[in-house]
N, C-alpha and C positions, 0 to 999 in steps of 0.2 A: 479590291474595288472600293470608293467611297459613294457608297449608297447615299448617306445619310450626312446633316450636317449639323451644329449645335443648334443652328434656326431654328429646326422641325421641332424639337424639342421645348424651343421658346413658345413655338408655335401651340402645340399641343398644349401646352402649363393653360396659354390665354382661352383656348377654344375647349378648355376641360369642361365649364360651365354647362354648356350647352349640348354635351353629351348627357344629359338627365333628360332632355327633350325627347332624344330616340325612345324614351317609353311611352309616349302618345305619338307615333310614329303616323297613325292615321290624322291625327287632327295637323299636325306639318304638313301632309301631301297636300290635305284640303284648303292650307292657306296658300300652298303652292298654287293650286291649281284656281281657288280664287281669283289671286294676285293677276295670273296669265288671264284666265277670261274677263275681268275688268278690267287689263290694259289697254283697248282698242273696241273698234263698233263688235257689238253682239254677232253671235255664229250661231248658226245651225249644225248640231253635231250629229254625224250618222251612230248606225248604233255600232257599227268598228269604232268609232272613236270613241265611245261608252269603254267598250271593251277595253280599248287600249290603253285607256288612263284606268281602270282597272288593275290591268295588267302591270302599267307604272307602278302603281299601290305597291302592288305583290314585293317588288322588286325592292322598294323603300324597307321595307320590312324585312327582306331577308337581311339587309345590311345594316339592320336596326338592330335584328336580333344578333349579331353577331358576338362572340363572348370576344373582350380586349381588343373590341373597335376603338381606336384611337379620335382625339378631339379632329385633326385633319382628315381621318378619313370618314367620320360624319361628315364634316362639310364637304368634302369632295362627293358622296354618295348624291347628299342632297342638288347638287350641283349637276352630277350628270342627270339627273329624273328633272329638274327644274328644268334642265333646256332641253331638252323632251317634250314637258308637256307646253312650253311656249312654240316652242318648232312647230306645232301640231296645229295650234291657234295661231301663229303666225301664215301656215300655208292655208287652212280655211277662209280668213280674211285678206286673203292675196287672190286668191280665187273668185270670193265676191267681189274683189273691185274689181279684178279684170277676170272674165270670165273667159279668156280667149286663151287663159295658164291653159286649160284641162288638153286643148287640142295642142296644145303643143308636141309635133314627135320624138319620140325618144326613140330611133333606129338603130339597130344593129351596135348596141351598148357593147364594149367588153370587161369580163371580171377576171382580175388577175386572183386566184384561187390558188392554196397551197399551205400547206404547214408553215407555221411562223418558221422564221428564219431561214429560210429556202430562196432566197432573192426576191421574193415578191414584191418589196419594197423596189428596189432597183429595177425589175420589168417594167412594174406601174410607172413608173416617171419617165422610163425611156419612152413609152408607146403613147403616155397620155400627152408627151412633147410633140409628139407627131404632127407633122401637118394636116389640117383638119380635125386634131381630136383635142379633147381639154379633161381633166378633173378635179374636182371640186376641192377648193383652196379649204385652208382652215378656217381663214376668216369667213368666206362666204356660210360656212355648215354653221360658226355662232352667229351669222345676221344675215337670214333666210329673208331674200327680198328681189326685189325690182331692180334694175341696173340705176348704178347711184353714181353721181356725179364724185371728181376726184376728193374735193375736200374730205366728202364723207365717207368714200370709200379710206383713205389713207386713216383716219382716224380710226376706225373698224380693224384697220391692219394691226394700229399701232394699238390699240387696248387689247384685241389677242397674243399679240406678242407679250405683250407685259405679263397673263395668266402664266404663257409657257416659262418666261424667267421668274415667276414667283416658284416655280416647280422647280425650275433648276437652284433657287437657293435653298432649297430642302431637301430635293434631291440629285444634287451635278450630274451623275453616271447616264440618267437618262440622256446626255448628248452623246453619249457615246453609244450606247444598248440600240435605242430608235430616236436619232435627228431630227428636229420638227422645225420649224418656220411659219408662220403666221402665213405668208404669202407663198407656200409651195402647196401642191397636192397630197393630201391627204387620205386617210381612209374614211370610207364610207362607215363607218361605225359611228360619224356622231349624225347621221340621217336614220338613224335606223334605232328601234328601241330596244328590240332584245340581243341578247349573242350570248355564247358561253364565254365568251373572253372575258365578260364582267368580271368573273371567276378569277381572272390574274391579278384582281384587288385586292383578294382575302376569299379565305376557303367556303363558299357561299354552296354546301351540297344541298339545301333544300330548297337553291333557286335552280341548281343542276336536275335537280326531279321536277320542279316544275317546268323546265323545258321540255321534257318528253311530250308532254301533251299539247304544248306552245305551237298555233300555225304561224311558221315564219312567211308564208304568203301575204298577210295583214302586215310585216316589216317590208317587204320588199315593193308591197302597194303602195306605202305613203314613201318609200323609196324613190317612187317612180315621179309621185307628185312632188316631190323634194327637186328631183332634177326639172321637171316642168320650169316649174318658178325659177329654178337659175339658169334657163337657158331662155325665157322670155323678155322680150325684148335686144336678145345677144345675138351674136352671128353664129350661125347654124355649126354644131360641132358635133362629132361624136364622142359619145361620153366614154371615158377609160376611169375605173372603179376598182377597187381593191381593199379587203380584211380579209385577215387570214378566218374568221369565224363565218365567211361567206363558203368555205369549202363543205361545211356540214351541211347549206342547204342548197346544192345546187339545183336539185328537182326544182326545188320555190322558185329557183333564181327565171329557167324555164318554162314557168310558167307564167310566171306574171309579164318575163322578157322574151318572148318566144323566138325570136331572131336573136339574142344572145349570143355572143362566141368566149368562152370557157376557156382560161390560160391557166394551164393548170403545173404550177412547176416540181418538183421532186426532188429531194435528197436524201440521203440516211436518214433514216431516224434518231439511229446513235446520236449523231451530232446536233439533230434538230433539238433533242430534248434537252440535252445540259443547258444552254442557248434559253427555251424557251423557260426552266423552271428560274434560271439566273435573271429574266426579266420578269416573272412572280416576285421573286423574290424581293426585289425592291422595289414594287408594288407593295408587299404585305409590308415592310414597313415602313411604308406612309401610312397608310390603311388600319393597322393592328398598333399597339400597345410596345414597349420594348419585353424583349421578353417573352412573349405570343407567338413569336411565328418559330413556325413549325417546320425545318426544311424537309422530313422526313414526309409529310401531309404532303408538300407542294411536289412531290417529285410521286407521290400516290394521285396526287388526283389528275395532276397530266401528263401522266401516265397513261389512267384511265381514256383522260378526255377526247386524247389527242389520237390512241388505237382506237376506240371507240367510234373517235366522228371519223375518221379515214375508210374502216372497214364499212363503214354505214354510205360515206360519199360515194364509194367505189359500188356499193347496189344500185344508191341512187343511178350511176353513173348506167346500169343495164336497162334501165328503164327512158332510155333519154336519146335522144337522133346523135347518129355515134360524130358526124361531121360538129356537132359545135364543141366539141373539148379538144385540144389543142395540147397535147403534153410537152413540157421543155422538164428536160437534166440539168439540174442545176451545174452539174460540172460541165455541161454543154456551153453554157452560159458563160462562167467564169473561164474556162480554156480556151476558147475560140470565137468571143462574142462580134468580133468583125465579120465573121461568119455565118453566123446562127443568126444572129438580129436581122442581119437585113431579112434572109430569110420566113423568119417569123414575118416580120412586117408583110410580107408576100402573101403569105397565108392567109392575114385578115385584111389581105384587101387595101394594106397602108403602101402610100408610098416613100420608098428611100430616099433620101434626098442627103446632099453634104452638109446642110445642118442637122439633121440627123445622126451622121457619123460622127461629127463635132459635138453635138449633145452626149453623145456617145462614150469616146474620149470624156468628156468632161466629168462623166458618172462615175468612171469607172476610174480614178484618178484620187485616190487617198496622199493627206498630206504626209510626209515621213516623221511627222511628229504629232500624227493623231491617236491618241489612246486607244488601245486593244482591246471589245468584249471575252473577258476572260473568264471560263468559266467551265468544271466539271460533272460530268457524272454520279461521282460517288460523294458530292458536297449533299446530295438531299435523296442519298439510299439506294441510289442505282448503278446496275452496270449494263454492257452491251446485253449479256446473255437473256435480263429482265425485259431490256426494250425488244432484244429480238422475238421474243416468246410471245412478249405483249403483239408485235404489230404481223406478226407471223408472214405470211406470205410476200406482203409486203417490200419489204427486204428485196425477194427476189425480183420482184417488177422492178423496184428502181434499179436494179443491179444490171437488168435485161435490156432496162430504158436504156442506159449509158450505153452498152455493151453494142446495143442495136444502130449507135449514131457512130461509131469507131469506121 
């Protein structure tokens, strides 16, 4: 694969500078967050949003302290925390002017939930095409706002597009690993401030312990207020949402979405994991230094991550009204999807329609000359027998899933 291209390298020589900065990593946040509160009329901040840029902090610094953080992957760090804490100040002064965001409904949300690489990507897009359902564009999560007339809206398109081809000349493979579009649906991760996914940018274990204490309910509140504001003023839709770092908190999800329906999909693990360390991997190097990354690190720590938050979802999961999780087999999916889909759509309540089937069709329809994510096991230390021990039981439920749809 070609992760990388002589750009990144140009890139990094120009942006070396300004990696001396990352050691007053506090006084950066505070011009960040400056910068965001003196862009627009003054706000009132509750003390969750005290917290939360707090918590921003926290985050700046783990990826400040990083040993052979890279000139790009400082600025990409500062980048994601910087539209974070505008997001934040963007939905409090959206609120004040129109005070009628707060009641906005957000009913009967669905979260497509799953181990990366498990089709969750292709669910989400099929169900959130649905009639009556929508989810949130990429452009819309960078310009968090009020329905905007066309010029402005296209313009908004076209300056996120532009981010994602500045990524593709550093790094091309991400068109083939995960596809993006400025104007298609996206994951819910750039509404949301924390996740362990952060962690596919570079080996960040002491922001991995600070999650343990981290309440993801304060992510899934301003979650909620994220969608308010992009459904104000629009034609009533139901929201369809998706990251794979939503599976680790579905209790939160339930809580703050109590009507919530949970699509939860399933595959090996085996497979999940080559897949998921092979898009680490060309994360760390954007992120890291030549030379830094570690394949041996990246195939331990999600490893860890990935048994760890699955055996932990699945308690969650006893604690929770058994009707709103929804399991799909991924080879369910891929073997018989004219079948299962509609089905599925049955389930929550959507309706089939032939543009549906046609959306369908159209997902599901690779070019014959589109590049293949290629990638092993034992490229970053592992075999089947480590993932099966790691995810233990596991195995047999998705083996039983499939077995039980036969």
């Amino acid at each position: 694969m070609r992760r990388t291209t002589v750009r990144l390298h140009i890139a990094n020589a120009m942006l070396a500078p300004s990696l001396r900065r990352r050691r007053d990593h506090a006084a950066v946040f505070d011009r960040m967050f400056r910068a965001a509160r003196d862009a627009g009329e003054p706000v009132v901040l509750s003390d969750e949003d005290t917290a939360a840029f707090d918590d921003l902090r926290v985050l700046l610094g783990c990826f400040a302290e990083l040993d052979g953080l890279s000139g790009i992957g400082w600025a990409g760090a500062k980048d994601l925390v910087k539209a974070r804490i505008e997001n934040r100040f963007q939905v409090r002064r959206l609120q004040a002017a129109h005070p009628a965001i707060e009641a906005e409904p957000i009913e009967r949300p669905i979260f497509v939930v799953g181990l990366p690489r498990t089709a969750t990507t292709l669910t989400h897009r099929i169900l959130a095409r649905a009639t009556g359902c929508r989810g949130p564009k990429l452009w819309e999560m960078y310009n968090l706002g009020t329905a905007a007339d066309e010029a402005t809206r296209s313009e908004w398109i076209r300056a996120t597009q532009k981010r994602i081809d500045q990524v593709l000349d550093v790094s091309p493979d991400w068109d083939v690993i995960h596809p993006v579009a400025a104007d298609a649906e996206e994951e819910d991760y750039f509404l949301k401030d924390h996740s362990a996914m952060h962690c596919a940018a570079a080996p960040m274990w002491d922001y991995l312990e600070f999650l343990r204490t981290h309440d993801f309910r304060a992510d899934y509140r301003f979650l909620k207020e994220a969608l308010q504001v992009l459904s104000y003023g629009r034609r009533p839709a139901r929201w369809v949402l998706k990251h794979p770092g939503n599976l680790f908190s579905i209790e939160a999800i339930g809580q703050v979405f109590p009507d919530a329906q949970i699509v939860w999909t399933h595959r090996a693990p085996d497979t999940v994991m080559g897949s998921m360390c092979s898009m680490a991997e060309s994360l760390h190097r954007l992120y890291l230094k030549p030379g830094r990354v570690d394949l041996d690190e990246i195939g331990r720590m999600w490893l860890q991550l990935l048994a760890d938050g699955v055996a932990d979802a699945r308690r969650q999961r006893t604690r929770m009204d058994r009707g709103a999780i929804r399991d799909v087999g991924y080879h369910w999916l891929m073997s018989d999807p004219q079948t299962f889909v509609p089905e599925l759509f049955a389930q929550l309540d959507l309706e089939w329609t032939v543009a549906d089937k046609d959306r369908l069709e159209a997902a599901l329809a690779r070019p014959v000359d589109q590049r293949r994510h290629e990638y092993t096991l034992a490229r970053y230390g592992l075999d089947h027998d480590a993932v099966e021990r790691a995810f233990g039981d596991y195995f047999d439920f998705v083996t039983g899933l499939n077995q039980r749809r036969r």
